[in-house]
N, C-alpha and C positions, 0 to 999 in steps of 0.2 A: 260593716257594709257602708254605702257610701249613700248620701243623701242623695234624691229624686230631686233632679231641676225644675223648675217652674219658669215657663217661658215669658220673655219680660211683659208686659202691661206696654199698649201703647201709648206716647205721653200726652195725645189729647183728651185719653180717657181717666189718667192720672190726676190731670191740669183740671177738667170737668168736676171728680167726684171733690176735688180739694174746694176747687170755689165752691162749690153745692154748700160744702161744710161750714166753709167760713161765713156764707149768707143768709144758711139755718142758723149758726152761729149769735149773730150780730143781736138782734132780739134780744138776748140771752144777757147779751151785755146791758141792755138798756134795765131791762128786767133787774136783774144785779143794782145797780145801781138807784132805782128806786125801792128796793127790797130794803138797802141802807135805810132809805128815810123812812119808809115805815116801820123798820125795825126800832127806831125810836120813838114812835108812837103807840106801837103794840108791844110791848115789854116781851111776850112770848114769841116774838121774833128773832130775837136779837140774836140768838144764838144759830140761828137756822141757815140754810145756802142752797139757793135756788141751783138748780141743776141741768135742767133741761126744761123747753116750752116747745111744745108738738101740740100743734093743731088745737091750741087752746086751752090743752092744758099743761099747766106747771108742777112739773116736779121737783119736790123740795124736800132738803133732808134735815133731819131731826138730829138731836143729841140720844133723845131717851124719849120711853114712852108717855113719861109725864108731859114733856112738854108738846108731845103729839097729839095728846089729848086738852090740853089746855090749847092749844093753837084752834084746835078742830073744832072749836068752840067760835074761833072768832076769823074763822076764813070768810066770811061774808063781809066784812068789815074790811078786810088784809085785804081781798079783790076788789073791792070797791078803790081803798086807799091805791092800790098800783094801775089800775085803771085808769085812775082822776091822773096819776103821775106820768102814763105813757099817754093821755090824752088819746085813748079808744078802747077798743075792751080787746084788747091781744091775750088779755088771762080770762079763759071761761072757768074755769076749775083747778084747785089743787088739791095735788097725789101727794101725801106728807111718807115718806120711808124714814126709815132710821137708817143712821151713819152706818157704814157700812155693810150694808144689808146689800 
């Protein structure tokens, strides 16, 4: 049988949800980028990759459990260090998951 159509999306609402994304986005980037330099100053970073930041907090993903729990140890430190780097506290909290969970 033949697939059910879906009527198109209008494109200012297309155009709308896409900037929303890239502007929720951008953060994300800077985040990334200082995650790098503290990931040299906190060795249990290094491996890790920020994922998402919503309303303060950051989600980040782990390799394995060990290092979930050696991180978790030193998140007070890691917030503090990307705080000082984005110059405000844009990370109130991190949510550490494991890689592909």
């Amino acid at each position: 049988m033949g697939r059910r159509r879906v009527a198109p999306r209008p494109l200012s609402a297309a155009l709308s949800e896409a900037l929303g994304r890239a502007a929720a986005g951008q953060p994300v980037v800077a985040v990334e980028q200082a995650w790098r330099v503290v990931a040299r100053e906190v060795p249990a970073a290094a491996g890790c990759m920020p994922l998402k930041l919503e309303e303060g907090q950051l989600t980040v993903a782990v390799p394995d459990a060990l290092v979930r729990e050696e991180l978790s140890y030193q998140l007070e430190e890691v917030v503090e260090r990307l705080n000082g780097l984005l110059r405000g506290s844009a990370v109130i909290t991190v949510r550490l998951v494991l890689k592909g969970s």
